[in-house]
N, C-alpha and C positions, 0 to 999 in steps of 0.2 A: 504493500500500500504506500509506504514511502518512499519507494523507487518513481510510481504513480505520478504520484504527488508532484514528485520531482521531473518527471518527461511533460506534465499539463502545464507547471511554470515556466518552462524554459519554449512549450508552445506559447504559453501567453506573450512572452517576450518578445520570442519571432512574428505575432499576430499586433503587437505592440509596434516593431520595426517599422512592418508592411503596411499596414493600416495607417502610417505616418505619412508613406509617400504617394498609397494608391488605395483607390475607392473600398472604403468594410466591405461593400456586397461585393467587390471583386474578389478579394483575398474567401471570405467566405465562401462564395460559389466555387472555388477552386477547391476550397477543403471540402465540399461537401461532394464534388461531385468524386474527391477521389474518397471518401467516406461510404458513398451508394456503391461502387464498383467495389469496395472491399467486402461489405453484406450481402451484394448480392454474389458473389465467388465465392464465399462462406457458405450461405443459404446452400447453394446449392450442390455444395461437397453434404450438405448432410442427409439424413437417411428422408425418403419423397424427396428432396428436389426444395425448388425454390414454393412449389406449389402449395408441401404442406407447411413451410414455414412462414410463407404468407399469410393463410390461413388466421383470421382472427373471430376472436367473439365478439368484438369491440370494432371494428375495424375505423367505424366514422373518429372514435374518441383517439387511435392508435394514428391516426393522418395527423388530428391536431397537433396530437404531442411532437411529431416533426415539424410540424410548421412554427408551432409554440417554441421550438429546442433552437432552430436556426433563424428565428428571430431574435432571442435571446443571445444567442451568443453575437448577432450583429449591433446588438445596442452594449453588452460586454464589454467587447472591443474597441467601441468607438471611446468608452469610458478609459481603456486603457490608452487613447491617443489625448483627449481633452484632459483628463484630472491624471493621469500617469499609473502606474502600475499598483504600489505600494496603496496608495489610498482607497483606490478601484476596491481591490482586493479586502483590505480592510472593514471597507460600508459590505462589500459583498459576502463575508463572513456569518453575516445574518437570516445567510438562508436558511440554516437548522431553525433557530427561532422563528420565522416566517412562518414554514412547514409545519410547526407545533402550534403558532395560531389559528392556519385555516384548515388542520386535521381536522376541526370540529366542524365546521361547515360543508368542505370537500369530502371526510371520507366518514363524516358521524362516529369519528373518536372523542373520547371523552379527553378533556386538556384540565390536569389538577389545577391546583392553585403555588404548587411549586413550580410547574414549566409554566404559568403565568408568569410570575417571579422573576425566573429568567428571561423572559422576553422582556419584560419593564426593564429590566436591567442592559441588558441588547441594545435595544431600541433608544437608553438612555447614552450608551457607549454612540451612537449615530451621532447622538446630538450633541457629543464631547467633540467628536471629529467636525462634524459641517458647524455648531459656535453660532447658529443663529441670533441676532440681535450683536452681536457681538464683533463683528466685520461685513465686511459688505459681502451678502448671498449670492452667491452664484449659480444659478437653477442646472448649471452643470453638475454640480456636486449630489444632483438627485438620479442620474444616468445610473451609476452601477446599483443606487437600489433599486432601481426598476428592473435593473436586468436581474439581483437576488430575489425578487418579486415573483418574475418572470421563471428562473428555474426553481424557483419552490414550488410555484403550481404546477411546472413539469414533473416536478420527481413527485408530486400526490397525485398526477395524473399516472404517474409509471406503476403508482403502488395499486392502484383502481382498477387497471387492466390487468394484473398482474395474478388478480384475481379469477380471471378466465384464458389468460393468454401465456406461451412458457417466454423465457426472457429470450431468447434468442428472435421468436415473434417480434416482440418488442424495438429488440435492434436492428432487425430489417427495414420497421416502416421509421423509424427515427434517421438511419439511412435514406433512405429511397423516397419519403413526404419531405423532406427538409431540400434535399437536392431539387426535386422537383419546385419546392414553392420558392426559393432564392435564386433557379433557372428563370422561373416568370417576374421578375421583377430588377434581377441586379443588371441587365443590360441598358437598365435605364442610366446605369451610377456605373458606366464601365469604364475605367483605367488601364489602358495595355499596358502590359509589364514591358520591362524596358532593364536588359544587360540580364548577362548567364549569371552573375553574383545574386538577382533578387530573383532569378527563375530556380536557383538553388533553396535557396530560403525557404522559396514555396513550397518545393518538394521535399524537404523538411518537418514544416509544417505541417502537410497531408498525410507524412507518413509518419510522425510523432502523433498527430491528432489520432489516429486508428490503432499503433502502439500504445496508447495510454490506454483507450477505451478496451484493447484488447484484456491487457494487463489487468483492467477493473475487473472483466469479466471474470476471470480466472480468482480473483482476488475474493468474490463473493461465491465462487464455486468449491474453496475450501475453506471458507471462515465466515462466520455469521459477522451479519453488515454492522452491527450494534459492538461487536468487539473490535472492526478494523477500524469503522467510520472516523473516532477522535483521532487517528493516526493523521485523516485527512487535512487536518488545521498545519501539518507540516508544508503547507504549497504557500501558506502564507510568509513561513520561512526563510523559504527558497526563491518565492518573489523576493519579496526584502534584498534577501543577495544580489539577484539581477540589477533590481531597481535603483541601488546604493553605486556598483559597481558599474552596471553599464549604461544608464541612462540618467546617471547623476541625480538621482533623486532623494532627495534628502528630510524624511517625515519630518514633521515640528513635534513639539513635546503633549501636544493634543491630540493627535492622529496617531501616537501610541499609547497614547492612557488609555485612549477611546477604542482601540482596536482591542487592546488588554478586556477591555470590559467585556465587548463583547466576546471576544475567545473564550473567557472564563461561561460568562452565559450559554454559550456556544454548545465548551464540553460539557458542562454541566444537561443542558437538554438532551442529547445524544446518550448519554449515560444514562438516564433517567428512564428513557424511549427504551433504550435495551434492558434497565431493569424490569423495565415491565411488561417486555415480551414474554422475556423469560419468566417472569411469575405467572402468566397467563397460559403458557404453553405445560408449565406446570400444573395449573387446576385443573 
Protein backbone atom coordinates (compact mmCIF):
# COMPACT_ATOMS: atom_id res chain seq x y z
CA UNK A 1 0.00 0.00 0.00
CA UNK A 2 2.98 2.34 0.51
CA UNK A 3 4.66 1.57 -2.41
CA UNK A 4 0.81 2.79 -4.00
CA UNK A 5 0.86 5.52 -2.28
CA UNK A 6 4.08 6.33 -3.52
CA UNK A 7 3.72 5.59 -7.66
CA UNK A 8 -0.09 7.82 -7.21
CA UNK A 9 2.38 10.81 -5.94
CA UNK A 10 4.92 10.86 -8.19
CA UNK A 11 1.74 10.43 -10.91
CA UNK A 12 0.33 13.51 -9.37
CA UNK A 13 3.47 15.29 -9.83
CA UNK A 14 3.86 14.25 -13.57
CA UNK A 15 -0.17 15.36 -13.90
CA UNK A 16 1.11 18.58 -11.89
CA UNK A 17 4.03 19.12 -14.61
CA UNK A 18 1.75 18.42 -17.74
CA UNK A 19 -1.36 20.02 -16.69
CA UNK A 20 1.04 23.25 -16.29
CA UNK A 21 1.80 23.47 -19.95
CA UNK A 22 -1.12 21.67 -21.64
CA UNK A 23 -4.92 21.51 -21.46
CA UNK A 24 -6.30 18.98 -17.95
CA UNK A 25 -8.67 17.31 -20.54
CA UNK A 26 -5.64 16.74 -22.75
CA UNK A 27 -3.27 15.02 -20.28
CA UNK A 28 -6.43 13.29 -18.84
CA UNK A 29 -7.95 11.83 -22.17
CA UNK A 30 -4.45 10.53 -22.70
CA UNK A 31 -4.41 8.69 -19.32
CA UNK A 32 -7.68 7.47 -19.61
CA UNK A 33 -7.62 6.26 -22.95
CA UNK A 34 -4.47 4.28 -22.06
CA UNK A 35 -6.51 3.39 -18.67
CA UNK A 36 -9.77 1.76 -21.12
CA UNK A 37 -7.12 -0.21 -23.20
CA UNK A 38 -5.48 -1.64 -20.19
CA UNK A 39 -9.27 -3.18 -18.69
CA UNK A 40 -10.32 -3.86 -21.55
CA UNK A 41 -7.00 -6.52 -22.21
CA UNK A 42 -7.53 -7.44 -18.71
CA UNK A 43 -11.31 -8.19 -19.01
CA UNK A 44 -10.69 -10.04 -21.58
CA UNK A 45 -7.69 -12.53 -20.49
CA UNK A 46 -10.32 -13.47 -17.93
CA UNK A 47 -12.46 -16.42 -17.77
CA UNK A 48 -16.02 -15.37 -20.41
CA UNK A 49 -14.23 -12.67 -22.07
CA UNK A 50 -15.00 -9.08 -21.86
CA UNK A 51 -18.65 -10.20 -22.07
CA UNK A 52 -19.04 -11.55 -18.67
CA UNK A 53 -17.04 -8.82 -17.18
CA UNK A 54 -19.07 -6.27 -18.52
CA UNK A 55 -21.84 -7.69 -17.32
CA UNK A 56 -23.59 -5.40 -14.54
CA UNK A 57 -26.41 -5.39 -12.08
CA UNK A 58 -26.14 -1.73 -11.89
CA UNK A 59 -24.87 -0.90 -15.16
CA UNK A 60 -26.67 2.86 -15.56
CA UNK A 61 -25.08 3.66 -11.79
CA UNK A 62 -21.53 1.73 -13.00
CA UNK A 63 -21.28 4.45 -16.28
CA UNK A 64 -21.74 7.38 -13.64
CA UNK A 65 -19.15 6.27 -11.60
CA UNK A 66 -16.70 6.69 -14.76
CA UNK A 67 -17.91 9.62 -15.72
CA UNK A 68 -18.00 10.96 -11.94
CA UNK A 69 -14.17 9.30 -11.50
CA UNK A 70 -12.75 11.26 -14.72
CA UNK A 71 -14.30 14.39 -13.88
CA UNK A 72 -12.98 14.40 -10.77
CA UNK A 73 -9.71 13.69 -11.21
CA UNK A 74 -9.98 16.77 -14.10
CA UNK A 75 -10.85 19.29 -11.50
CA UNK A 76 -7.88 17.21 -9.10
CA UNK A 77 -5.53 18.23 -11.37
CA UNK A 78 -6.36 21.48 -12.23
CA UNK A 79 -6.03 22.06 -8.32
CA UNK A 80 -2.64 20.80 -8.58
CA UNK A 81 -1.70 23.55 -11.29
CA UNK A 82 -3.79 26.62 -9.49
CA UNK A 83 -3.15 26.11 -5.56
CA UNK A 84 0.14 23.50 -6.10
CA UNK A 85 0.44 20.19 -4.82
CA UNK A 86 1.04 20.14 -1.07
CA UNK A 87 -2.02 22.18 -0.30
CA UNK A 88 -4.39 20.22 -3.10
CA UNK A 89 -3.51 17.36 -1.25
CA UNK A 90 -3.90 18.46 2.14
CA UNK A 91 -7.81 20.01 1.73
CA UNK A 92 -8.05 16.76 -0.24
CA UNK A 93 -7.30 14.46 2.74
CA UNK A 94 -10.81 14.93 3.76
CA UNK A 95 -12.20 12.49 1.68
CA UNK A 96 -12.56 9.76 4.51
CA UNK A 97 -14.54 12.20 6.51
CA UNK A 98 -16.76 13.27 3.60
CA UNK A 99 -17.50 9.57 2.81
CA UNK A 100 -18.52 9.04 6.63
CA UNK A 101 -20.87 12.06 6.26
CA UNK A 102 -22.87 11.08 3.24
CA UNK A 103 -22.63 7.15 4.32
CA UNK A 104 -25.99 8.16 5.80
CA UNK A 105 -27.79 9.51 3.03
CA UNK A 106 -25.88 7.48 0.06
CA UNK A 107 -25.72 4.14 1.45
CA UNK A 108 -28.22 4.30 4.91
CA UNK A 109 -25.39 3.62 7.37
CA UNK A 110 -25.71 4.76 10.54
CA UNK A 111 -22.76 7.72 11.39
CA UNK A 112 -22.00 7.78 15.54
CA UNK A 113 -21.59 10.77 17.12
CA UNK A 114 -17.65 9.89 17.24
CA UNK A 115 -17.15 9.93 13.23
CA UNK A 116 -19.26 13.13 13.73
CA UNK A 117 -16.56 14.38 15.89
CA UNK A 118 -14.04 13.64 13.44
CA UNK A 119 -15.54 15.25 10.72
CA UNK A 120 -16.09 18.79 12.90
CA UNK A 121 -12.73 18.37 13.55
CA UNK A 122 -11.73 17.70 9.59
CA UNK A 123 -13.67 20.07 8.32
CA UNK A 124 -12.23 22.49 11.04
CA UNK A 125 -8.58 21.52 9.82
CA UNK A 126 -10.04 23.01 6.19
CA UNK A 127 -10.78 26.02 7.72
CA UNK A 128 -7.00 26.31 9.57
CA UNK A 129 -5.63 25.92 5.91
CA UNK A 130 -8.07 28.36 3.60
CA UNK A 131 -8.09 31.22 7.01
CA UNK A 132 -11.36 32.64 5.83
CA UNK A 133 -11.82 36.33 7.05
CA UNK A 134 -8.41 36.30 7.79
CA UNK A 135 -6.75 37.14 4.05
CA UNK A 136 -8.11 37.72 1.01
CA UNK A 137 -10.25 34.24 -0.23
CA UNK A 138 -9.54 32.94 -3.18
CA UNK A 139 -12.40 30.80 -4.57
CA UNK A 140 -9.43 28.69 -5.84
CA UNK A 141 -8.64 27.21 -2.60
CA UNK A 142 -12.30 25.56 -2.86
CA UNK A 143 -11.02 23.31 -6.26
CA UNK A 144 -9.42 20.20 -4.45
CA UNK A 145 -12.41 20.18 -2.04
CA UNK A 146 -14.69 19.63 -4.64
CA UNK A 147 -12.69 17.27 -6.36
CA UNK A 148 -12.54 15.37 -2.32
CA UNK A 149 -16.36 15.93 -2.70
CA UNK A 150 -16.38 14.53 -5.86
CA UNK A 151 -14.40 11.02 -5.04
CA UNK A 152 -16.15 10.46 -1.98
CA UNK A 153 -19.23 10.17 -3.66
CA UNK A 154 -17.34 7.98 -6.12
CA UNK A 155 -15.94 5.51 -3.76
CA UNK A 156 -19.86 5.29 -1.80
CA UNK A 157 -20.91 4.87 -5.34
CA UNK A 158 -18.19 1.96 -5.63
CA UNK A 159 -19.35 0.44 -2.38
CA UNK A 160 -23.35 0.44 -3.68
CA UNK A 161 -22.56 -1.40 -6.65
CA UNK A 162 -20.20 -3.44 -5.14
CA UNK A 163 -23.19 -4.91 -3.67
CA UNK A 164 -24.28 -6.72 -6.84
CA UNK A 165 -21.30 -6.24 -9.16
CA UNK A 166 -17.57 -8.25 -8.56
CA UNK A 167 -14.67 -5.47 -8.52
CA UNK A 168 -13.12 -6.34 -11.47
CA UNK A 169 -16.93 -5.28 -13.15
CA UNK A 170 -16.30 -2.31 -11.47
CA UNK A 171 -12.86 -1.53 -13.04
CA UNK A 172 -13.95 -2.06 -16.53
CA UNK A 173 -16.72 0.42 -16.76
CA UNK A 174 -14.50 3.16 -14.57
CA UNK A 175 -12.16 2.30 -17.41
CA UNK A 176 -14.11 2.26 -20.46
CA UNK A 177 -17.24 5.26 -19.14
CA UNK A 178 -14.56 7.68 -18.08
CA UNK A 179 -12.45 7.22 -21.45
CA UNK A 180 -15.55 7.43 -23.37
CA UNK A 181 -17.18 10.75 -21.48
CA UNK A 182 -13.51 12.83 -21.40
CA UNK A 183 -13.37 11.43 -25.47
CA UNK A 184 -16.61 13.62 -25.88
CA UNK A 185 -15.65 16.74 -24.60
CA UNK A 186 -11.76 17.20 -24.02
CA UNK A 187 -11.22 18.19 -27.81
CA UNK A 188 -13.00 21.02 -27.16
CA UNK A 189 -9.80 22.04 -24.50
CA UNK A 190 -7.18 20.29 -26.84
CA UNK A 191 -3.36 21.01 -26.48
CA UNK A 192 -0.90 19.15 -28.88
CA UNK A 193 1.85 17.95 -27.19
CA UNK A 194 4.97 19.23 -28.36
CA UNK A 195 8.87 17.47 -27.82
CA UNK A 196 9.63 13.51 -27.10
CA UNK A 197 10.72 14.99 -23.30
CA UNK A 198 6.68 15.66 -22.49
CA UNK A 199 5.55 12.67 -24.87
CA UNK A 200 7.80 10.65 -22.39
CA UNK A 201 6.18 12.02 -19.24
CA UNK A 202 2.92 11.20 -20.64
CA UNK A 203 3.62 7.76 -21.15
CA UNK A 204 4.78 7.69 -17.71
CA UNK A 205 1.88 8.90 -16.47
CA UNK A 206 -0.45 6.35 -18.21
CA UNK A 207 1.50 3.62 -17.36
CA UNK A 208 2.09 4.74 -13.54
CA UNK A 209 -1.63 5.62 -13.53
CA UNK A 210 -2.60 1.60 -14.34
CA UNK A 211 0.47 0.47 -12.06
CA UNK A 212 -0.85 2.11 -9.17
CA UNK A 213 -4.50 1.14 -9.69
CA UNK A 214 -3.08 -2.37 -10.43
CA UNK A 215 -1.19 -2.45 -7.27
CA UNK A 216 -4.44 -1.30 -5.32
CA UNK A 217 -6.17 -4.17 -6.69
CA UNK A 218 -3.82 -6.75 -5.45
CA UNK A 219 -3.53 -4.67 -2.29
CA UNK A 220 -7.31 -5.36 -1.28
CA UNK A 221 -7.19 -8.98 -2.68
CA UNK A 222 -4.82 -9.88 0.24
CA UNK A 223 -5.73 -7.53 3.01
CA UNK A 224 -8.98 -6.03 4.24
CA UNK A 225 -9.23 -2.36 3.16
CA UNK A 226 -9.94 -1.19 6.82
CA UNK A 227 -6.40 -2.52 7.93
CA UNK A 228 -4.30 -1.11 4.65
CA UNK A 229 -6.55 2.17 4.18
CA UNK A 230 -4.53 4.54 7.09
CA UNK A 231 -1.24 3.33 5.21
CA UNK A 232 -2.81 5.45 2.47
CA UNK A 233 -2.28 9.03 4.25
CA UNK A 234 1.46 8.17 3.31
CA UNK A 235 0.91 9.92 -0.47
CA UNK A 236 0.50 12.94 1.43
CA UNK A 237 4.10 12.28 2.56
CA UNK A 238 5.52 11.68 -0.58
CA UNK A 239 3.65 14.80 -2.01
CA UNK A 240 5.26 16.86 0.45
CA UNK A 241 8.80 15.52 -0.91
CA UNK A 242 7.85 16.28 -4.40
CA UNK A 243 6.26 19.49 -3.79
CA UNK A 244 9.37 20.89 -1.38
CA UNK A 245 11.82 19.43 -3.79
CA UNK A 246 10.75 19.98 -7.16
CA UNK A 247 8.20 22.57 -7.45
CA UNK A 248 9.59 24.77 -4.70
CA UNK A 249 6.79 24.78 -2.73
CA UNK A 250 6.99 25.66 0.42
CA UNK A 251 3.47 25.14 3.10
CA UNK A 252 3.07 28.11 5.73
CA UNK A 253 2.72 27.01 9.21
CA UNK A 254 -1.39 26.97 8.60
CA UNK A 255 -1.57 24.59 5.93
CA UNK A 256 0.37 22.12 8.25
CA UNK A 257 -1.60 22.53 11.51
CA UNK A 258 -4.43 22.28 9.22
CA UNK A 259 -3.41 19.25 7.23
CA UNK A 260 -2.36 17.62 10.86
CA UNK A 261 -5.91 18.03 11.91
CA UNK A 262 -7.29 16.64 9.55
CA UNK A 263 -4.83 13.53 9.02
CA UNK A 264 -5.46 12.91 12.62
CA UNK A 265 -9.47 13.05 11.95
CA UNK A 266 -8.76 11.38 8.82
CA UNK A 267 -7.05 8.19 10.72
CA UNK A 268 -9.16 8.22 13.27
CA UNK A 269 -12.59 7.78 10.90
CA UNK A 270 -10.85 4.96 8.98
CA UNK A 271 -10.07 3.03 12.18
CA UNK A 272 -13.40 3.53 13.46
CA UNK A 273 -15.00 2.28 9.99
CA UNK A 274 -12.81 -0.90 10.37
CA UNK A 275 -13.61 -1.28 13.87
CA UNK A 276 -16.99 -1.73 13.16
CA UNK A 277 -16.94 -3.98 10.34
CA UNK A 278 -15.30 -6.14 12.07
CA UNK A 279 -17.66 -6.08 15.02
CA UNK A 280 -20.58 -6.47 12.65
CA UNK A 281 -19.11 -9.28 10.66
CA UNK A 282 -18.67 -10.67 14.19
CA UNK A 283 -22.41 -10.63 15.37
Amino acid sequence: MILTTAIFAVQDGISRHLGAHYSVMTVVMFRFWFFAAFVVLLSATREGGIARVARSRALGLQIFRGVLLVFEICVTVLSFVLLGLIPSHAIFATCPLIIAALAGPVLGERVGWRRKAAIGVGLFGVLVILRPGFHVFSPVALVPLAGAFLFALYGLLTRRVARGDSAETSFFWTGVAGAVAITAVAPFWWTPMQGWADWTWMLVLCAFGVLGHFLLIKVYAVAEAGTVQPFAYFQLVFISILGTTLFDERPDVWTVAGAGLILVAGLYTVIREAQLARAHRGG
